[in-house]
N, C-alpha and C positions, 0 to 999 in steps of 0.2 A: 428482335432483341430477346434474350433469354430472361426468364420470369428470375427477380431478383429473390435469394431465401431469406423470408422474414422470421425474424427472431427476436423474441422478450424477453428478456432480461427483468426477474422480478426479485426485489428484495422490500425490506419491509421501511428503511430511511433511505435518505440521500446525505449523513452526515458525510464529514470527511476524513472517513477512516481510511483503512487501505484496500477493503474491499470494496467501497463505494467509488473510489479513485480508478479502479483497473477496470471500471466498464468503461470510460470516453477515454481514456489510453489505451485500450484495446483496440477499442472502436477508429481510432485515428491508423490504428497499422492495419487492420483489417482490409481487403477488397471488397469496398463498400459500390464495387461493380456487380460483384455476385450474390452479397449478403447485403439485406435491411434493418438497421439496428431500431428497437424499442424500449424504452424501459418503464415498467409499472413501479410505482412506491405507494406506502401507506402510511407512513408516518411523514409528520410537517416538523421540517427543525428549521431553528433561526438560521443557523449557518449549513450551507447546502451546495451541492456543487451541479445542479441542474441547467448553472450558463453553461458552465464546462461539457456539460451531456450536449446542449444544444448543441457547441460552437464545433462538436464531435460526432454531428451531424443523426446524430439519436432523437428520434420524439420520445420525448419526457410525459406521461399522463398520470393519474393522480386518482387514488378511491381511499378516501381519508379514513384511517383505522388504528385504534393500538394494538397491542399485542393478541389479547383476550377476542379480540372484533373480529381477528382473522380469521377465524373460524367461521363467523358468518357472511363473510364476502366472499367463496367458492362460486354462489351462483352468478355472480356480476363479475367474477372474474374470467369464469366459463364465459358467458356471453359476449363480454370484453375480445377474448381470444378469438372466438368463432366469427363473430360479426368483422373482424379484423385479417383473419385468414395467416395466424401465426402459422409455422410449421415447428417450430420447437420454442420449448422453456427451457430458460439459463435462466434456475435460481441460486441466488445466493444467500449463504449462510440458514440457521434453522428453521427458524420465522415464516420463510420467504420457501424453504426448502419443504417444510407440513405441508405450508398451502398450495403448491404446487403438485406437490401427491395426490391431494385429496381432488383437485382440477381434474387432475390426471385419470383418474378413474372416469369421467363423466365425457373427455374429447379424446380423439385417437392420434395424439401427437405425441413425439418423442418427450422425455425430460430427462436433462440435463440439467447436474447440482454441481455445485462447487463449496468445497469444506475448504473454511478457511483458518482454523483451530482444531486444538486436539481438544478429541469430546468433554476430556475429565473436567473441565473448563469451564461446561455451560450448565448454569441451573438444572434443578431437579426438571421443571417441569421443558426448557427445553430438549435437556436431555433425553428423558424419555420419547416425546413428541416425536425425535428426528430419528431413536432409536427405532420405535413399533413401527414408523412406517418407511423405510430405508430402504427397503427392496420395492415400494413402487417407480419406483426412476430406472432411465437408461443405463446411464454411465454416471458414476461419484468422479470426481475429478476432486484428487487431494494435493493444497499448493506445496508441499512437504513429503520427505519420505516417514516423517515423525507424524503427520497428521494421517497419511494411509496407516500406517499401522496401528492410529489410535482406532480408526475404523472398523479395522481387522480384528482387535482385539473385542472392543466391541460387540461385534455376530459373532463370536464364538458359541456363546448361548443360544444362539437362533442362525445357526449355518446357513449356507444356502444350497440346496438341493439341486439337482442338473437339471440345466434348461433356464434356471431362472434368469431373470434379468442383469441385475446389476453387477459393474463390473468395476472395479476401482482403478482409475489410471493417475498418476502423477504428472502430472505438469506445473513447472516450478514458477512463480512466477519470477517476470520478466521488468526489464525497463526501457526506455527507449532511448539509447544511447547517443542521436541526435539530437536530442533537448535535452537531458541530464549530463552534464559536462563542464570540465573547467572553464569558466568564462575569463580568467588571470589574461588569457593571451586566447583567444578564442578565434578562430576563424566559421565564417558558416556558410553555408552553401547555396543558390537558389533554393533548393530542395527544402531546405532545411527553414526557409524560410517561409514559404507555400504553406511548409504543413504548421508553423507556428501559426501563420495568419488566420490558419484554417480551423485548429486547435487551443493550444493555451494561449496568443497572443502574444508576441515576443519582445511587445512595445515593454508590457510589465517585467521581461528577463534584462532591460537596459540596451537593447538593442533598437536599431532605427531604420527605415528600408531605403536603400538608394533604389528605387525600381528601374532607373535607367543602364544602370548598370549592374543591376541585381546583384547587389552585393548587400554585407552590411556592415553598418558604420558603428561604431561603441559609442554610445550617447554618454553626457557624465555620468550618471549613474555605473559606478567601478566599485569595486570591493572596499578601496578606501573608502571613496563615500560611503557606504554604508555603514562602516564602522564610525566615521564620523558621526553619521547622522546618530548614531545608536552610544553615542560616548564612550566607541573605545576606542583606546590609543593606536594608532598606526600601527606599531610594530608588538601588543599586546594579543598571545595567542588565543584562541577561541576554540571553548569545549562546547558540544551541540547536542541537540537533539529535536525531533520532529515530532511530534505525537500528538493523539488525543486523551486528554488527561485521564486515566482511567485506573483504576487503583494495579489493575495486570502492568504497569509499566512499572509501577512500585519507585515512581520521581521522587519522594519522600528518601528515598536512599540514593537515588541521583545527587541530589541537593546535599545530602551527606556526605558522599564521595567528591564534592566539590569541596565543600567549607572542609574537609581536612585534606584536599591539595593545596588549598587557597594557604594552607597552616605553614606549607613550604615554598609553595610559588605563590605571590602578594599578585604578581604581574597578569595572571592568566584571568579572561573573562570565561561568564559559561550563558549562552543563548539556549532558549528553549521556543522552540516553535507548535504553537498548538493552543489548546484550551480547550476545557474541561469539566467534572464536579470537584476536580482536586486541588482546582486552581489555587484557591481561597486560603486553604490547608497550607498550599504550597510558598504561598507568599509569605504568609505570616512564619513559615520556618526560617524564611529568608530574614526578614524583616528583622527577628529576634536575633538574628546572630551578629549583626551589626555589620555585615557584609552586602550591603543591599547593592550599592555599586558594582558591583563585581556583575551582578546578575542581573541578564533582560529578558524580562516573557513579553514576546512581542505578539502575543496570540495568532490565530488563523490567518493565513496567509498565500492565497493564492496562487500565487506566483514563488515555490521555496528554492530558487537555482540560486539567487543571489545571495541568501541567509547559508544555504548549503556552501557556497562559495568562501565565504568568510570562515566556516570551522578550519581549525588544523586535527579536528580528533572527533568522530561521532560516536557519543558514549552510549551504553545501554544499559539498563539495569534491573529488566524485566523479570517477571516471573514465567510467566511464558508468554510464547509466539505462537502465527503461523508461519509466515516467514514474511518478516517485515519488508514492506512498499518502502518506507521511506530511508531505511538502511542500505538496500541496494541504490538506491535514487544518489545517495551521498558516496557510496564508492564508485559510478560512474563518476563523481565531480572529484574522485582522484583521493577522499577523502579515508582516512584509516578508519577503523571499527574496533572498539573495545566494547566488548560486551559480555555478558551471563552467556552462558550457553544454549537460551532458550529456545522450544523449537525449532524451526529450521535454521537456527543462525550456525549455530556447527556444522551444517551442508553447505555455509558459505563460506564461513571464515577458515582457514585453515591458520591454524596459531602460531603465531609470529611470522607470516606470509603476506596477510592483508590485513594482518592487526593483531591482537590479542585475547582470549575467552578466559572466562572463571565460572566455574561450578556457579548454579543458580543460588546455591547457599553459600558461596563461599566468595560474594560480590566485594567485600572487603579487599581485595587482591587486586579489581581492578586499578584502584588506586596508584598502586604501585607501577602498574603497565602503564597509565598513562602518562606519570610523570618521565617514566622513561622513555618515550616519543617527545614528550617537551623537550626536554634535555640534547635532541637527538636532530637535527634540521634534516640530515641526508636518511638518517633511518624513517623518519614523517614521509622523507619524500618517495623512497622505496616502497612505502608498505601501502602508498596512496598509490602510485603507478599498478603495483600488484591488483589491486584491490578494483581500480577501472579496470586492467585485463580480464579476472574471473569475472567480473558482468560482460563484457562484449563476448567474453567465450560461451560462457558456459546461461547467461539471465538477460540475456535479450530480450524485449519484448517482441523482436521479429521471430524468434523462434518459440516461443510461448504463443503468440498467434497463429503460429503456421499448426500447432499443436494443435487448437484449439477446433481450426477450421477441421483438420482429418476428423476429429469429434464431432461435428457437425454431420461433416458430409458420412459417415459412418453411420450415425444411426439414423438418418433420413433412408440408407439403403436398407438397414433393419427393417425399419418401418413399409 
C-alpha cells in the first residue's frame, strides 16, 4: 500500500471564519487515500469548529498561544512536525503564515501559504511580519485575482531575483455543490449521503437516512418551519447574511440598508447568521429603530443550509473580502447576491446576472437593487438559478481541490 502524504495545516484559531471552514470542506473532497490531513492551532475560542475537523477526518492538535507567543513556539512546532513526519505545511492566513517561515528554515519540507485577504487590510505589525518574510515559502496560493495582486504589488519594493522560490498561484475558492443546495424540493443521493454522515451530518440539514433503501426522506424540519420557528410569516421574504461580526463586514450599514427597505416594504424580514464583537452594537441599532421584529440574529450555526434556504436575497455590505465562503455557499442554494464590490465578489457576481454590485462607497444603491428583486418573483428566480450555475461551473470545491492537490504534488517534486 502506498505511503499516504501527510500534511499540516497550521493556522493560529479554529473560529468560524471562512478560512477556518475550507480546511474539513476540503478535507471531505480530498483523496484522503493518498493525502493525511492535520491541523495545528493556537489560539482557544468558545465557538470552534474542531468537531467539524474531526468528523472530516483531520487530527486536530493544540499548543496554546496568542499572537505575540508565536514567536516562541518555533521549537515545539519544529519538533511537533519532525517527530510526526509531516511532508508539507498549508498555513493559513499571517499568523500561522510568520510562523511557518521561521519552522521552515530549521526542517527541510516544502511550505505552502494561502492568503486569504488583500494585504492593505492587516495591521501594521501583521503586515509587515508576512511582508519581510514572504519569499521563504514554496508557492503563495491567492483565493482571489484581487488578493494576488495585492501581493504583487506588495514585492514590488523587494522583487524577487531568478531562482528564488516563491510563486503565486490563484486558486479561487470553491464549494461543494452536493451539500450546499436547494433543499425547497431537494432530492440526494447515496453518495451524497455517505459523505454528509461522514462530514457535516445531514441529520442537522433536515434530512433522515432510509439506509434500506438509501435514499432520503425530508424529516419536518422544511423551510416553512423554520421560518415558523423564527416568527416569520410563510409568505414574508427574507434578506440574509452569514458572517462573523467583524467591523470588515461594516453590518452597521446592513442594518441600515434594511430599516430603509423596511421604510417601503413593512413585509420583508432580514436574518443574519453569525456572532461577533459587533453584535452588541448591532442590536441596539436595531432595538432603537423600533423594528426589532423584523430582525433575527440567530448566532453561530452549524448547520447554515436551512437558514441559507429561507433567504430570497443575500446581502453584503462589506468593506472588503477575500472571496467570501459564505456568499458562494448561498448562490449554490440558488440564492441572488447584492453586494459592494468587495474583493473577490466582482470575480463572481456579474451585475444583473447572478445579482447585483455597488461601488464599496457607494452601498447606498444597493437598496435600490434589492427592492427591485423583491418586487420581481421570476427575476429572484432567474438571477438565483444563474447564480448556482457560476458555482458548479466556474467555484467548485471539486475543482479548487483538485488545484490544490497539483500544489501538493508539485512541490514535493521540487523538494
Amino acid at each position: 500500500m502506498t505511503q499516504k502524504i501527510k500534511i499540516l495545516h497550521l493556522i493560529k484559531s479554529l473560529g468560524r471564519g471562512g478560512a477556518e471552514k475550507l480546511i474539513p470542506e476540503t478535507a471531505l473532497v480530498h483523496d484522503q487515500s493518498r493525502f493525511e490531513f492535520h491541523c495545528l492551532y493556537f489560539y482557544r475560542q468558545k465557538e470552534n469548529i474542531i468537531d467539524e475537523l474531526e468528523r472530516a477526518g483531520i487530527q486536530v492538535h493544540l499548543i496554546p498561544s496568542g499572537n505575540l507567543g508565536l514567536f516562541f513556539q518555533v521549537s515545539k512546532v519544529k519538533k511537533f512536525i519532525l517527530e510526526n513526519g509531516f511532508q508539507i505545511i498549508h498555513a493559513h492566513l499571517p499568523w500561522a503564515g510568520i510562523l511557518a517561515r521561521a519552522v521552515g528554515r530549521q526542517v527541510d519540507i516544502p511550505i505552502v501559504y494561502t492568503e486569504h485577504n488583500t494585504w492593505d487590510r492587516y495591521n501594521k505589525v501583521s503586515y509587515w511580519g508576512n511582508r519581510l518574510t514572504f519569499k521563504k515559502q514554496d508557492v503563495a496560493i491567492a483565493v482571489s485575482n484581487e488578493v494576488a495582486l495585492s501581493m504583487q504589488l506588495n514585492s514590488i519594493w523587494d522583487p524577487y531575483k531568478r531562482g528564488e522560490k516563491p510563486k503565486i498561484q490563484v486558486v479561487q475558492n470553491g464549494v461543494n455543490t452536493e451539500v450546499f443546495k436547494s433543499i425547497k424540493k431537494q432530492v440526494v443521493s447515496s453518495k451524497t449521503i455517505e459523505d454528509r454522515e461522514k462530514g457535516l451530518g445531514i441529520e442537522e440539514l433536515g434530512i433522515e437516512v432510509n439506509k434500506e433503501k438509501e435514499v432520503a426522506i425530508p424529516k419536518p424540519i422544511s423551510v416553512r418551519d423554520l421560518k415558523s420557528k423564527l416568527k416569520i410569516p410563510k409568505e414574508a421574504k427574507v434578506i440574509g447574511k452569514v458572517a462573523v461580526f467583524r467591523s470588515q463586514k461594516r453590518l452597521w450599514l446592513w442594518v441600515e440598508l434594511a430599516l430603509r427597505i423596511l421604510e417601503k416594504r413593512q413585509d420583508v424580514h432580514f436574518l443574519l447568521v453569525g456572532d461577533g464583537e459587533w453584535r452588541g452594537r448591532l442590536e441596539k441599532q436595531i432595538y432603537s429603530s423600533g423594528k426589532a421584529k423584523n430582525f433575527h440574529l440567530v448566532g453561530v450555526q452549524k448547520e447554515v443550509v436551512p437558514y441559507l434556504n429561507i433567504m430570497d436575497i443575500y446581502l453584503s455590505s462589506s468593506e472588503f473580502e477575500g472571496l467570501p465562503i459564505a456568499m458562494l455557499e448561498a448562490m449554490a442554494c440558488e440564492i441572488p447576491v447584492v453586494a459592494t464590490r468587495a474583493g473577490g465578489i466582482g470575480e463572481v457576481i456579474q451585475h444583473g446576472v447572478q445579482g447585483y454590485l455597488s461601488g464599496i462607497d457607494d452601498w447606498e444603491e444597493l437598496e435600490e437593487y434589492c427592492l427591485k428583486i423583491l418586487n420581481d418573483n421570476k427575476l429572484q428566480s432567474s438571477l438565483g438559478k444563474a447564480a448556482r450555475s457560476q458555482v458548479e461551473r466556474n467555484f467548485s470545491m471539486k475543482r479548487m481541490v483538485g488545484d490544490l492537490e497539483k500544489i501538493y504534488l508539485q512541490v514535493l517534486d521540487k523538494g
